[in-house]
Every structure is written in structure tokens, then in C-alpha cells.
GUGUDREN-347789 format. One line per 8 residues: number of its first residue (from 1); their letters; for each residue y, x, z of C-alpha. Coordinates in Angstrom, 3 decimals, always signed. Layout:
BEGIN
NUM> a> Y:X:Z ~ ...
//
This chain:
BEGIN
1> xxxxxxxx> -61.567:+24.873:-29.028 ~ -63.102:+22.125:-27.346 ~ -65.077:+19.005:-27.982 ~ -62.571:+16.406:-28.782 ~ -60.491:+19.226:-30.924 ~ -63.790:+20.172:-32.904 ~ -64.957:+16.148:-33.574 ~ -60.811:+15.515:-34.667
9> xxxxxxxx> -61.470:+18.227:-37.293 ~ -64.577:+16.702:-38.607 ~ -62.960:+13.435:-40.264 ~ -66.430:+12.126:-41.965 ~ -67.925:+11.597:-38.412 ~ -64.758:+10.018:-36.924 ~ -64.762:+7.742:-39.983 ~ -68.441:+7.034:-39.101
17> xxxxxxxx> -67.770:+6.509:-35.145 ~ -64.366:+4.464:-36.493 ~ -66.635:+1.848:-38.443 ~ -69.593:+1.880:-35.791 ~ -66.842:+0.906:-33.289 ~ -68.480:+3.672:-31.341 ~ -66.269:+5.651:-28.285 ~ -66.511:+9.500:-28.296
25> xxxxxxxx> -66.750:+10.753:-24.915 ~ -64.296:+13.619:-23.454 ~ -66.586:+16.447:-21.429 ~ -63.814:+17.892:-19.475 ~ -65.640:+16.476:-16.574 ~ -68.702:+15.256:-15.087 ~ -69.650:+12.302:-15.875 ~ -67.521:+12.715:-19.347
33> xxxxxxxx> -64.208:+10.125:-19.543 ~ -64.231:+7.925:-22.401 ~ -61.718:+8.340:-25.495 ~ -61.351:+5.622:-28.530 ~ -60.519:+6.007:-31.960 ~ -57.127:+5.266:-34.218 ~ -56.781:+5.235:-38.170 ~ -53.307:+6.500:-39.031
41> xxxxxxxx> -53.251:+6.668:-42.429 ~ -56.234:+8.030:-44.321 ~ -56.691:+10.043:-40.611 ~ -58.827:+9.234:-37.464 ~ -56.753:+10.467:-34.480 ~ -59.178:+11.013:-30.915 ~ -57.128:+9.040:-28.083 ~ -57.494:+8.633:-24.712
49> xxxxxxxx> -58.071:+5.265:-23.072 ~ -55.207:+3.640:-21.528 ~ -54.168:+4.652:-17.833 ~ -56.826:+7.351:-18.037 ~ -54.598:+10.761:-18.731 ~ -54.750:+11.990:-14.839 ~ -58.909:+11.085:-14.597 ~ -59.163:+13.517:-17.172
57> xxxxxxxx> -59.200:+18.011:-16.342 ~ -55.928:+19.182:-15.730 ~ -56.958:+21.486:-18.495 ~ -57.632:+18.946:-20.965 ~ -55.569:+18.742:-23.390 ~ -55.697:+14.851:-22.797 ~ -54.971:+15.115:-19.348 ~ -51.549:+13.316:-18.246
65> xxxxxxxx> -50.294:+13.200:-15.027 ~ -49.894:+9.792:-12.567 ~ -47.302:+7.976:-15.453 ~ -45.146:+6.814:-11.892 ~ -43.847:+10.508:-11.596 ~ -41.535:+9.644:-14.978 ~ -40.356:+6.519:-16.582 ~ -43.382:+5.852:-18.215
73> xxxxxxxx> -44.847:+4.045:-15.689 ~ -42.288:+1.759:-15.988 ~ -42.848:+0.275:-19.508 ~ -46.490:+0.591:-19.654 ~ -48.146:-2.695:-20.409 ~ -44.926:-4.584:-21.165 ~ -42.935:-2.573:-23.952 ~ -45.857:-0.166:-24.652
81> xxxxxxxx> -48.984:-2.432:-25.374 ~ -52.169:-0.409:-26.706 ~ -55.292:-2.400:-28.519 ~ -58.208:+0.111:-28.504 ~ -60.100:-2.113:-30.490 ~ -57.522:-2.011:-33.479 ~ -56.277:+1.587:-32.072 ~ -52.660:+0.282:-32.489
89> xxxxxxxx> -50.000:-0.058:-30.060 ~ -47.503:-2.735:-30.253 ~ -43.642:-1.696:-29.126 ~ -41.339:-4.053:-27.856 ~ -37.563:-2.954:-28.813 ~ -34.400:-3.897:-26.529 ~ -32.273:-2.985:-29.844 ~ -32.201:-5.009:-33.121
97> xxxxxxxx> -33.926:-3.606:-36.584 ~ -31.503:-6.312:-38.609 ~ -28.412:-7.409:-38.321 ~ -26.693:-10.239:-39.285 ~ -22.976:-9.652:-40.841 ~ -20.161:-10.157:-39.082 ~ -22.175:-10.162:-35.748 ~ -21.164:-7.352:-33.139
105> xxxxxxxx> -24.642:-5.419:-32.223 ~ -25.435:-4.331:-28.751 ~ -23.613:-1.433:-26.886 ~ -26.821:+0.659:-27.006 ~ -25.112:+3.715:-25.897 ~ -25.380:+2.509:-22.413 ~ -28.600:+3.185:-21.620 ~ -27.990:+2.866:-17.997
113> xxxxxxxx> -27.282:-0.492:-18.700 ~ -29.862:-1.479:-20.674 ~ -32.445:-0.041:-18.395 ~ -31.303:-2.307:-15.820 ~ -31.384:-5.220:-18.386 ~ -34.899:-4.762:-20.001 ~ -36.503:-4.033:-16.737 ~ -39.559:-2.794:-18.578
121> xxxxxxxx> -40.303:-5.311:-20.653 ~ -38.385:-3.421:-23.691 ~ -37.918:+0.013:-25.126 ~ -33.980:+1.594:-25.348 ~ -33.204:+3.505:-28.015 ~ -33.390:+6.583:-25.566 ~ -36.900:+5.676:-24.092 ~ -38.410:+5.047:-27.825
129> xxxxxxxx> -37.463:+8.784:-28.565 ~ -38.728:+9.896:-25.196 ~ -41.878:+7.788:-25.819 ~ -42.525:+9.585:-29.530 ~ -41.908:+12.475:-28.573 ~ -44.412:+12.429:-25.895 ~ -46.862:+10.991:-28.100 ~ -46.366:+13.901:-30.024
137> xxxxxxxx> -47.079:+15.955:-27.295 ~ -43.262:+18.194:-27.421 ~ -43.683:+17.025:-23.290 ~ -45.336:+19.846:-22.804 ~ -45.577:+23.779:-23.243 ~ -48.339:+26.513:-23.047 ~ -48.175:+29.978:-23.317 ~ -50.088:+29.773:-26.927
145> xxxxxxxx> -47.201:+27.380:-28.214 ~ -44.464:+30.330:-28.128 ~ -42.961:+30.294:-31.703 ~ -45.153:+27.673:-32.976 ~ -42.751:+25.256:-32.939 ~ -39.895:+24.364:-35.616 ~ -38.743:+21.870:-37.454 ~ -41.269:+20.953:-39.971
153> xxxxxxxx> -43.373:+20.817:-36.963 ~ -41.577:+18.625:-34.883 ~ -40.968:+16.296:-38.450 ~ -44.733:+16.177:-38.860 ~ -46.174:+15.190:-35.500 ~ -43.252:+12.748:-34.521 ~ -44.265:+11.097:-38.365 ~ -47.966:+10.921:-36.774
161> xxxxxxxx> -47.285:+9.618:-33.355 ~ -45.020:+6.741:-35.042 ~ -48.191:+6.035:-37.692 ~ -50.229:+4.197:-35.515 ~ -46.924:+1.966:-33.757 ~ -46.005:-1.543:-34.800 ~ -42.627:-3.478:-34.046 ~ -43.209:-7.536:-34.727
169> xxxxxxxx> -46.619:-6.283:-36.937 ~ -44.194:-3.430:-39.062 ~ -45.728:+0.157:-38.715 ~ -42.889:+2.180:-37.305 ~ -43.432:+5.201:-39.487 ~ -42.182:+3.156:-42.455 ~ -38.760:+2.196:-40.176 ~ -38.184:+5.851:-39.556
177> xxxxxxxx> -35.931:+8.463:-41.366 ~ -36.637:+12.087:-40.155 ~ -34.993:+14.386:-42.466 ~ -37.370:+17.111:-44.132 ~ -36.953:+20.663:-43.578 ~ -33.894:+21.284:-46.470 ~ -34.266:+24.193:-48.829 ~ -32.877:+24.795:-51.989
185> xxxxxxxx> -35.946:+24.543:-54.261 ~ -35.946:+20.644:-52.767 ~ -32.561:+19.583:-52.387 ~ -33.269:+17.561:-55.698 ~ -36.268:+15.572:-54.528 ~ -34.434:+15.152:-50.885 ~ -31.880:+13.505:-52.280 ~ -33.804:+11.491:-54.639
193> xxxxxxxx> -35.885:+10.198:-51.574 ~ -32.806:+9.533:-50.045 ~ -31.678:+7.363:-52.986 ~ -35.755:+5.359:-52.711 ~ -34.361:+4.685:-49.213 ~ -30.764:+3.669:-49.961 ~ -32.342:+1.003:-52.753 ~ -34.666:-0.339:-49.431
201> xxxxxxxx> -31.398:-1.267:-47.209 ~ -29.195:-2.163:-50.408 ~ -27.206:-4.854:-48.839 ~ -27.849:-8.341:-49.706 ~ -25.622:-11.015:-50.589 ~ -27.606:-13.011:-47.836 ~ -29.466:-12.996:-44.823 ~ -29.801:-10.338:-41.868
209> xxxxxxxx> -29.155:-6.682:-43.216 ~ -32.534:-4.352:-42.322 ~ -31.724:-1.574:-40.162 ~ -34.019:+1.563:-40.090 ~ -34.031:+4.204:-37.279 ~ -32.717:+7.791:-37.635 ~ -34.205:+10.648:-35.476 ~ -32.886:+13.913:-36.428
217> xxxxxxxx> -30.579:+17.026:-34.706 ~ -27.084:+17.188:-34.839 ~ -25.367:+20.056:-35.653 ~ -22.062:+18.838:-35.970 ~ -19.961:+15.209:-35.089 ~ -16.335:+15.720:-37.446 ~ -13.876:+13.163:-37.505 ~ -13.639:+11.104:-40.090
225> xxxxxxxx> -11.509:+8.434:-41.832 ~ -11.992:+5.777:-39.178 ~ -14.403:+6.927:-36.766 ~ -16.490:+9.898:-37.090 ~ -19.571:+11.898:-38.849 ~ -22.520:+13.031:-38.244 ~ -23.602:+15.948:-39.564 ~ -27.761:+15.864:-39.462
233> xxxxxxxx> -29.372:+19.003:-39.756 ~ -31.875:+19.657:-42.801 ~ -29.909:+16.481:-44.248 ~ -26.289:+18.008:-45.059 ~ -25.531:+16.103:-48.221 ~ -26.118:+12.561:-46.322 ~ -22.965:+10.723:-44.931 ~ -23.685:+9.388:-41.290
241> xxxxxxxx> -20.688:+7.420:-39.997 ~ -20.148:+5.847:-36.850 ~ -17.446:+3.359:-36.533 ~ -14.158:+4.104:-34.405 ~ -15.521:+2.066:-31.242 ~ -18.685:+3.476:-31.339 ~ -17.471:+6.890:-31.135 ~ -15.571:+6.278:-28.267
249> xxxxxxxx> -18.681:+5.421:-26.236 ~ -20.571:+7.821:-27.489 ~ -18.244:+10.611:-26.710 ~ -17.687:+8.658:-23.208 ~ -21.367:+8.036:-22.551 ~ -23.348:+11.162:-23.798 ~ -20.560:+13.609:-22.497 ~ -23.469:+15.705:-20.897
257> xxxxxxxx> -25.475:+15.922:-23.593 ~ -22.890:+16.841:-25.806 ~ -21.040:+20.071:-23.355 ~ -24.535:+20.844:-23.324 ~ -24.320:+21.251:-27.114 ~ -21.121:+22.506:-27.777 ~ -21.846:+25.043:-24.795 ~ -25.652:+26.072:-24.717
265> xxxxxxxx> -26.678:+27.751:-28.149 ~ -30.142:+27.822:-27.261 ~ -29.906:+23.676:-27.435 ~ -30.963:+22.027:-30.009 ~ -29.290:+18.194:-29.631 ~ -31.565:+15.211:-30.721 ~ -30.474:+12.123:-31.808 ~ -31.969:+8.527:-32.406
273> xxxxxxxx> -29.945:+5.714:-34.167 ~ -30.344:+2.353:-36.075 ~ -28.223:+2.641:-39.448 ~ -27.409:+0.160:-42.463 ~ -26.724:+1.744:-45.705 ~ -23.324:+0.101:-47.459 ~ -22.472:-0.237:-51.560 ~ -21.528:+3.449:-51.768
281> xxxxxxxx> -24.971:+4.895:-50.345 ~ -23.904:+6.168:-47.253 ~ -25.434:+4.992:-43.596 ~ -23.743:+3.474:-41.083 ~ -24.473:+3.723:-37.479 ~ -25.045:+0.637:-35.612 ~ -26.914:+2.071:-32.141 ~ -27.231:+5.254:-30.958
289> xxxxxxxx> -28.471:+7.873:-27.988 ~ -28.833:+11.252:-27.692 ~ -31.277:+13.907:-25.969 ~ -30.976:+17.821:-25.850 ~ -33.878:+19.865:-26.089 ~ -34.028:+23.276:-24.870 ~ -35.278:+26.418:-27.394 ~ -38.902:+25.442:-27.189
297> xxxxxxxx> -38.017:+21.975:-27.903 ~ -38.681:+20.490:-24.105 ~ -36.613:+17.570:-23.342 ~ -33.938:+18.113:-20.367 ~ -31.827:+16.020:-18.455 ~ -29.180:+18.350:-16.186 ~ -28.473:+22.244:-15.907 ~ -31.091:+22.691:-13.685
305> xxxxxxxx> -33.877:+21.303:-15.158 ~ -33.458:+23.078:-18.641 ~ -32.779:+26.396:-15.688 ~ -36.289:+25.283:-14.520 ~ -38.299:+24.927:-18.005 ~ -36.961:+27.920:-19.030 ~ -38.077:+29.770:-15.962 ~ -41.463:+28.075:-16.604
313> xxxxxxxx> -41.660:+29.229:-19.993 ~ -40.488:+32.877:-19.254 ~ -43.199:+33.221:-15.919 ~ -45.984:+31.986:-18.910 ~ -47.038:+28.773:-17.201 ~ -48.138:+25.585:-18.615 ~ -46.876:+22.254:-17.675 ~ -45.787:+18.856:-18.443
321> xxxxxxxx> -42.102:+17.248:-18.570 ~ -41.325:+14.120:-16.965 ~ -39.494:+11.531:-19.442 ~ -37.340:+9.286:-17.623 ~ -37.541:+6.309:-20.451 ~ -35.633:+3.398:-19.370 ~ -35.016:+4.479:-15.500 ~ -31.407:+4.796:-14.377
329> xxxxxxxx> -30.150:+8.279:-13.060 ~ -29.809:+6.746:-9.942 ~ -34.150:+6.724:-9.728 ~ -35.492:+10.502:-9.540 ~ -38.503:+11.314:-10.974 ~ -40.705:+14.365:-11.192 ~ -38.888:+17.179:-13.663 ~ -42.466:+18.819:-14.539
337> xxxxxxxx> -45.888:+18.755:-13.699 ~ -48.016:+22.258:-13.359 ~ -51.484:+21.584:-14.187 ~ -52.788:+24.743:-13.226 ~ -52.513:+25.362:-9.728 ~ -55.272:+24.601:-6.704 ~ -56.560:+22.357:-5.187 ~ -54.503:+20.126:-7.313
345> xxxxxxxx> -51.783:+20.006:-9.902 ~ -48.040:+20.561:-8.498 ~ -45.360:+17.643:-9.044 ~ -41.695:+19.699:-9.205 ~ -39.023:+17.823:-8.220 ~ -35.077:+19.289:-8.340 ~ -32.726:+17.952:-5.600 ~ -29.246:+17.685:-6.854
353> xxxxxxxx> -26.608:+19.155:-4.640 ~ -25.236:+16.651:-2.075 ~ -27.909:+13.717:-3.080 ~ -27.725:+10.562:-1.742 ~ -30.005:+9.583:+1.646 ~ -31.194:+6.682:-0.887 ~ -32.175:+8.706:-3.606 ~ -33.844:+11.720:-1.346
361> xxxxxxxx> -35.812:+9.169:+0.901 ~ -36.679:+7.852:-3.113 ~ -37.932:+11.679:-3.509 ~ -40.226:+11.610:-0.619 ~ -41.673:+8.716:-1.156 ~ -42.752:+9.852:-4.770 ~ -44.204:+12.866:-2.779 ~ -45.972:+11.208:+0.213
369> xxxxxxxx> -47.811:+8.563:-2.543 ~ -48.755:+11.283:-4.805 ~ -52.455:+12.778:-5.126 ~ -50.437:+15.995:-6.508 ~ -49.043:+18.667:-4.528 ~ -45.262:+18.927:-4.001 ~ -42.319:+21.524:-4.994 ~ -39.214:+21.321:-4.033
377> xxxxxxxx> -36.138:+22.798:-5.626 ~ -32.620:+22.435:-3.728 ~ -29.765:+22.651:-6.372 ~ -27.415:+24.074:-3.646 ~ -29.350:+26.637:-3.539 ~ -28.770:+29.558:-6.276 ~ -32.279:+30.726:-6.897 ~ -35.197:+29.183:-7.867
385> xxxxxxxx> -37.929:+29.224:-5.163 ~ -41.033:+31.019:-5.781 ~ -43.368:+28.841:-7.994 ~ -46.734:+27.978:-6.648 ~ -50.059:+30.515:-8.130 ~ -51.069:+29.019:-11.154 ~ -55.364:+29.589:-10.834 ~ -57.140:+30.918:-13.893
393> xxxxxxxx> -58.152:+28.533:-16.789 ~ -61.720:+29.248:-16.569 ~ -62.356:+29.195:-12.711 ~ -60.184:+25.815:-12.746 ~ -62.856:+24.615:-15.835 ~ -65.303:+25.384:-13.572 ~ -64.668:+23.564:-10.729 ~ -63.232:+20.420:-12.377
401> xxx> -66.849:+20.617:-14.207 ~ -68.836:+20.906:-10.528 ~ -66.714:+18.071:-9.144
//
């Protein structure tokens, strides 16, 4: 365990350091990299300082690499705004939390549209999951993680990251729904929370109706009356419809994400989604996207990658998944990022079959502006190429410590 994870277990002197508006200070190198504190809750969380993850060790658990390898880059400092004084961090949304009636909301299943529209300067539905769920840290994977993760797990750390997150001065965690893990024993106290919520979005015989946001796994989409159903895992008993239009795009735009679904059984298939609640206490989808996760929970993007990750995981290695957030398909980014190979850490980067002279001079150009190392998978090709040595954890602690 090291510093920052024994000084997050001992609450009284965070509290102390919270109130002193004093910084700890990470000693993963020499001289140490400086961290701040956020409340979330009755909790003090240990943060890093913004634009700091790749200053830190590659072995620290704080350590993030260059945020221009994924989407993240792209949305720092516009949608994504941190305060380290307050230890909040203000989100800017390209979707709507209210709705006025009889007003036609946003297509918000084209995210390759709204990327191009926001330009940055607001979170997609798509890139506010992708930013959570790095926050909660399911970007990456160690060896130690292997059947650590399920969902109350995923439930209580995506609950956490959204605690210290404001939308126009709201805390984000109150605009969520994330279904809790469904048993028996509580199926009477899950439905009567449901029924708290329901009274919250009631709809009013004036003004905008409040929308909240739904993150959850599908197991199912049924038909239904006029449109379809989703069926939410760990929430069976709750109606989720989405209108006849909307199901069209959604079937037209996420048709990836959902062959991966209906033909992967190792994938477990996210979804984000703005819903209104009508008179007879079911929700309503207004906004949607989707994201598959692979076994361990890693976000993927195309056959390959999740081929990739789950090579990663099987050879034992750690490493970090690229998030594309609001960049088109058309932009490549890094798929992962091994921290533990020497001298530095190695950016992995898949070339699709066939690509594009535009989008492979776009690859090389991530490469030759890089401080990381480079691998290089070509899609046409079959196998995966041999992966690069990963270097022991201490002898890496070691040197990082020296430097």
C-alpha cells in the first residue's frame, strides 16, 4: 500500500489537511508531485492535480498517460473544468436535463454528430459515461483486479466519481439512477426507492419536465406497444421505454455495439440515457448511447480492441484504456497504454484493415509527438504481435525514484 492509499484511509487527517487547505504530496517520485483534496460526501477523496497524471510513476496508481492519446484531451478545460480549491469539477452537458413539452429533444444517438458540434466545449451522452467511468478508474486493469470486479462494485465507485461533479451548480450523483444489485430480500425497498424517485420527476402541470440520467446494463431491448423496452439489469420490475423514432436510431446507430451483445456472451452492454417518468410511473427515454464492456468491465470500441484487452488480461499485464469521449471514428487514438515496460511506457495503437492514408498519417503523428514508446498492431494481420517485456514493479519503482 502506498502513501496516498494509507493517508485516504485515515479520514481524521484528510479532514484536518481538508480544513488547513493543506496539499498532500504524492512520493512516487523525486521531488514528490503534488495532489489536492475533495469532500464527497462525509468522505475526503486524495486527487491528483490537473494535467499532472503522466508527471506522476507509471506505477502510481495516479499516474495517467499524455490525455492527447484518447479523447480526453479534447474536453479538458472546456466541458471538464476542475476547482482544486473547492475540489469540484464543473461539467458542461451537450444534452438537456429538462425538457419542455411538446418540444422535440436532440438526436443524441448520433454521437458522431454531436462530437463534431460541441467541439469540446460540451460532454455527449457517450463521453459523460466514458468520463465516469474513468474517474472511477474501470480504464484500467491489473493483475490483482481479476474477479474483483462486479456489479455492486461498478454501482459504488461510478456513485463516487459522480459525488464530487456539478451540472449548472447540481451535484450529479443526485441526477443519476444506477440500479442496485437486485436480490430478493430487497426487491421491496428497490422498488420503494424507485417510487421516492418517480414522486421527484412527477410531471407538472407547468414548466420544463426534469430529466435524470440512467446508467445501467442491458440485458434485453423487447418490442413494445409503440416503440420498444429496455430491460435494465438488477432493475427488472422498472418499465424503460423508448419511443418508436428513437428506436429506429438506436438500432441504426449503435448496430456495433449491439451484434456485439447479442453475439459476444462475455459482453456486458452499458447504457447511459436521460428519462422522464409519465402519470403511470414508468420512464421514458428521451437520449440515449451505448458502450460494451468486455468480462473485466474494460470499455471497447471494435473486435480487435476487446481481442487486444483480453490478450492483455490473459498475458497478466497492467495497462490503461484509451476513451475516445467526443472524437469521431474517423480520429484514432491510442487503444491502451502499458505502464510497465522500459525505458518508457508503450502507447498501442490497432490499424484497421485497409485504413485510410488520412487516418494512418493521423497514427504516426500521434506516435512521432509522443514521449511513449510505440506498438503497432495491423488488423490484416491474424495474430497479435508479440507484446513488448513488461519490467518488474520494483526495479521500475526504483528507477522512477533515482530519476
Amino acid at each position: 500500500m502506498d502513501y496516498c492509499q494509507e493517508l485516504a484511509q485515515n479520514q481524521a487527517e484528510l479532514a484536518q489537511m481538508y480544513k488547513a487547505k493543506k496539499r498532500p504530496v504524492c512520493p512516487c517520485k523525486t521531488p514528490g508531485i503534488e495532489m489536492y483534496i475533495a469532500k464527497v460526501g462525509d468522505r475526503y477523496i486524495i486527487k491528483r492535480m490537473p494535467d499532472t497524471g503522466p508527471l506522476h510513476s507509471p506505477d502510481c496508481d495516479s499516474y495517467e498517460p499524455p490525455p492527447e492519446l484518447s479523447g480526453l484531451g479534447d474536453v479538458l478545460g472546456s466541458a471538464i473544468k476542475e476547482d482544486t480549491d473547492s475540489g469540484l469539477t464543473e461539467l458542461r452537458f451537450s444534452f438537456s436535463m429538462s425538457r419542455v413539452p411538446g418540444r422535440k429533444p436532440a438526436d443524441s444517438t448520433s454521437d458522431e454528430d454531436d462530437s463534431v458540434k460541441t467541439d469540446g466545449n460540451k460532454l455527449t451522452l457517450r463521453s459523460t459515461l466514458h468520463y465516469l467511468w474513468e474517474e472511477a478508474g474501470f480504464h484500467k486493469w491489473t493483475p490483482a483486479m481479476e474477479d474483483k470486479r462486479n456489479w455492486y462494485v461498478i454501482r459504488k465507485h461510478l456513485l463516487l466519481a459522480a459525488g464530487d461533479k456539478l451540472n449548472k451548480g447540481r451535484t450529479l450523483a443526485d441526477q443519476i439512477f444506477i440500479p442496485e444489485t437486485f436480490s430478493q430480500d430487497k426487491k421491496t425497498a428497490i422498488k420503494q426507492h424507485w417510487l421516492g424517485l418517480v414522486s421527484r420527476l412527477a410531471p407538472q402541470s407547468h414548466g420544463p419536465k426534469q430529466l435524470m440520467i440512467l446508467i445501467g446494463e442491458i440485458k434485453e431491448i423487447m418490442p413494445a406497444r409503440y416503440g420498444g423496452q429496455l430491460i435494465i439489469k438488477h432493475a427488472p420490475d422498472i418499465k424503460f421505454f423508448t419511443p418508436d423514432d428513437l428506436q429506429k436510431k438506436l438500432e441504426k446507430r449503435f448496430c456495433d455495439e449491439l451484434m456485439f451483445h447479442q453475439d459476444l456472451p462475455d459482453v456486458h452492454l452499458m447504457t447511459i440515457a436521460t428519462f422522464s417518468v409519465n402519470v403511470a410511473g414508468s420512464a421514458m427515454i428521451e437520449e440515449i448511447a451505448l458502450m460494451p464492456v468486455t468480462s473485466t468491465w474494460i470499455p471497447f470500441e471494435t473486435i480487435h480492441d476487446k481481442a487486444l484487452i483480453d490478450h492483455l488480461v490473459e498475458h497478466k499485464r497492467r495497462f490503461t484504456k484509451g476513451l475516445r469521449y467526443n472524437l469521431p471514428k474517423s480520429k484514432p487514438l491510442a487503444s491502451v497504454v502499458l505502464p510497465d515496460t522500459h525505458p518508457a511506457p508503450t502507447a498501442m495503437y490497432i490499424l484497421p484493415a485497409q485504413p485510410e492514408e488520412e487516418y494512418q498519417a493521423a497514427i504516426e503523428q500521434l506516435q512521432s509527438e509522443s514521449q511513449l514508446a510505440s506498438w503497432v498492431w495491423d488488423s490484416s494481420e491474424f495474430e497479435i504481435p508479440e507484446l513488448p517485456p513488461a519490467m518488474a514493479h520494483a526495479q521500475r519503482n526504483s528507477e522512477q525514484k533515482g530519476a
